[in-house]
MARLUM-109871 format. One record per residue: x, y, z of N, C-alpha, C in turn; residue in three letters. Coordinates in Angstrom, 3 decimals. Each point is the difference from the previous one (the first is absolute). Layout:
REC   n.east  n.north     n.up  ca.east ca.north    ca.up   c.east  c.north     c.up resn
REC        X        Y        Z        X        Y        Z        X        Y        Z  ALA
...
//
This chain:
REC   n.east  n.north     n.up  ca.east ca.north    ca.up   c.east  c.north     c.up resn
REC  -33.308   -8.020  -43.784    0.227    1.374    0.351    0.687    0.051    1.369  UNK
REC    0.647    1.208    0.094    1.104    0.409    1.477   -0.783    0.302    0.632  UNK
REC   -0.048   -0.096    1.176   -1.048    0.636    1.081    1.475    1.137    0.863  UNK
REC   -0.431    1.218    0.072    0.905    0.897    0.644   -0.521   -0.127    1.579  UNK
REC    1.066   -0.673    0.648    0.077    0.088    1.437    0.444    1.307    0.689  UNK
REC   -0.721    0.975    0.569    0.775    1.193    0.548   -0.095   -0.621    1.591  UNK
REC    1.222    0.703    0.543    0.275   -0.129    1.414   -0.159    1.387    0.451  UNK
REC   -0.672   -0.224    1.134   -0.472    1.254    0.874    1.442    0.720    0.964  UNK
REC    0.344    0.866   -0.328    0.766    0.194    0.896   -0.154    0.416    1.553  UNK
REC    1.201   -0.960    0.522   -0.259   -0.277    1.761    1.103    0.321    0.565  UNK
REC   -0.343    0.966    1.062    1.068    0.554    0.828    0.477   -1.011    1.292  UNK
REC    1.461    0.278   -0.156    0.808   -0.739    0.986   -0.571    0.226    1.606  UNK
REC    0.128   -0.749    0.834   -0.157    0.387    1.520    1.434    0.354    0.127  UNK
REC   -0.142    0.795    0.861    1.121    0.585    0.382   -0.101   -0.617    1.790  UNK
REC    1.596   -0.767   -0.132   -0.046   -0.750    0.903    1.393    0.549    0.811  UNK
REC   -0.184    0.772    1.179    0.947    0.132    0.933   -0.056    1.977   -0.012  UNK
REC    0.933    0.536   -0.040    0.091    1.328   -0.042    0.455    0.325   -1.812  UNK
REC   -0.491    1.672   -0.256    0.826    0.352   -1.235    1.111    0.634   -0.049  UNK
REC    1.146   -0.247   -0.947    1.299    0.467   -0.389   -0.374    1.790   -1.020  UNK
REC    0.329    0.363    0.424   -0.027    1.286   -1.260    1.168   -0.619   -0.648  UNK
REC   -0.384    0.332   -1.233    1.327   -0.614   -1.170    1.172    0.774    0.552  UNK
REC    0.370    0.938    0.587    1.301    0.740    0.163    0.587   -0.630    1.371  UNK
REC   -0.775   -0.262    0.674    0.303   -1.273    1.349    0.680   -1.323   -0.310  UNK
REC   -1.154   -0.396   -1.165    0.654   -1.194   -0.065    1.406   -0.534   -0.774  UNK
REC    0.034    1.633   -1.187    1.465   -0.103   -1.000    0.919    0.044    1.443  UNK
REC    0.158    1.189    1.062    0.871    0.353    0.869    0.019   -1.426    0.568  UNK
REC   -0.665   -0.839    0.559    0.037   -0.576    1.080    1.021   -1.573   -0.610  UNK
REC   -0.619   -0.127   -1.506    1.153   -1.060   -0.727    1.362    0.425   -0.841  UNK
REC   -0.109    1.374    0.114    0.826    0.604   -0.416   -0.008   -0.416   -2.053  UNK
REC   -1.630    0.044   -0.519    0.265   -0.095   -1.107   -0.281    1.278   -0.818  UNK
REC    0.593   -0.728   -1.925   -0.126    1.191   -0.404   -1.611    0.735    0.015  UNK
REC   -0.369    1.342   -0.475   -1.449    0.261    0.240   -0.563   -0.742   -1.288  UNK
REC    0.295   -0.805   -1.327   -0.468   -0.118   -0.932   -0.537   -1.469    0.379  UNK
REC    1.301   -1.091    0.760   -0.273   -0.575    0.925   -1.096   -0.380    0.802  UNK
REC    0.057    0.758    0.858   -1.116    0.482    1.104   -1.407   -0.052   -0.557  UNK
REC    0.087    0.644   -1.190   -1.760    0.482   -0.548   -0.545   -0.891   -0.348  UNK
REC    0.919   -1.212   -0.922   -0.170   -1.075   -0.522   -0.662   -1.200    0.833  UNK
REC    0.411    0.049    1.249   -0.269   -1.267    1.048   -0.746    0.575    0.772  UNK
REC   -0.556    1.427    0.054   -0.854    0.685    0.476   -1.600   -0.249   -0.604  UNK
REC    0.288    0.625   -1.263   -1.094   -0.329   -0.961   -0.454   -1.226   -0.286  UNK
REC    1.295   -1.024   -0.184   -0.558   -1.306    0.159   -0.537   -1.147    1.336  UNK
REC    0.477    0.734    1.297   -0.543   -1.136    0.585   -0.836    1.177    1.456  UNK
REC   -0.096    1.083   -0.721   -0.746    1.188    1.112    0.548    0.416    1.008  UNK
REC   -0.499    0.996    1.161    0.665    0.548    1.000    0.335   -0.565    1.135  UNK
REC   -0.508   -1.718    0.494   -0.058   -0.540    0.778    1.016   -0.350    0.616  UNK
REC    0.831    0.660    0.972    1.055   -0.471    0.548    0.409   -1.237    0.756  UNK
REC   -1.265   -0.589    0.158    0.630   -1.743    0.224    0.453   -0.256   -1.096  UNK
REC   -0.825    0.126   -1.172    0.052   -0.481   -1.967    1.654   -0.074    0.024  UNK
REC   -0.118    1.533   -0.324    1.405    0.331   -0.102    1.071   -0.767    0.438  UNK
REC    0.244    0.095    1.659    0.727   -0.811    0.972    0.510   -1.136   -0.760  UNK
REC   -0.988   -0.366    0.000   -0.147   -1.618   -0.305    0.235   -0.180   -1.254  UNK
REC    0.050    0.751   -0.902    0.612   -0.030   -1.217    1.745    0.177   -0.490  UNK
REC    0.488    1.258    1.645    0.772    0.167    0.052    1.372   -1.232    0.339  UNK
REC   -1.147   -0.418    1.356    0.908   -1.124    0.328    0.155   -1.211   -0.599  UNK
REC   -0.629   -0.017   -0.662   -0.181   -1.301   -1.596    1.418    0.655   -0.692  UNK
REC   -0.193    0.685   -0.485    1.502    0.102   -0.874    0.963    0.705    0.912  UNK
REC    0.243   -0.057    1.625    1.202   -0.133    0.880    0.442    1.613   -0.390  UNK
REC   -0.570    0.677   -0.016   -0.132    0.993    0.319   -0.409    1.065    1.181  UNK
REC    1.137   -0.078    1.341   -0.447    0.364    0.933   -0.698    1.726    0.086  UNK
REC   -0.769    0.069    1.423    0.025    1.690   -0.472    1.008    0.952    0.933  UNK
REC   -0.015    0.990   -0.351    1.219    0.554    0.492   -0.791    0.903    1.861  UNK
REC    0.709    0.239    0.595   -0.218   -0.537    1.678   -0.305    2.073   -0.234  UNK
REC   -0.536    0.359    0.872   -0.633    1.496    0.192    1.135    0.860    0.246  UNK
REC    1.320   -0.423    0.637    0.584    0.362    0.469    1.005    0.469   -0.864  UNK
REC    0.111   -0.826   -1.076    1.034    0.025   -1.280   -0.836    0.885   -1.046  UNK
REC   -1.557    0.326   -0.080   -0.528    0.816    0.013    0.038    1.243    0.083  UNK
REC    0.387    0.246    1.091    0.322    1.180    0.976   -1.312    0.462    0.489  UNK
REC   -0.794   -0.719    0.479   -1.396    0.200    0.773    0.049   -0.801    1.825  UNK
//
């Protein structure tokens, strides 16, 4: 017989500051469908992110080009 293993679900630490998803589409300049996707999948954590960003050489765009 199968024995059903359930996994408890466990929340991420959130490590550094959070991105609001509309920060972080603006700030890589991606699309929002984009955005939600790498949002939802790796959470609001803006080191996460960063560091996800700069893995695939994806710089972010400077405040100024912004217009902030």
């Amino acid at each position: 017989m199968t024995d059903v293993i359930e996994h408890s679900t466990t929340r991420k630490v959130l490590r550094g500051r959070a991105y609001s998803l509309a920060e972080f589409s603006r700030r890589y300049r991606l699309e929002a469908d984009e955005a939600a996707r790498l949002f939802d999948k790796f959470g609001p954590s803006a080191t996460e992110l960063d560091l996800l960003m700069a893995a695939k050489r994806r710089p972010p765009v400077s405040l100024a080009a912004l217009g902030a």
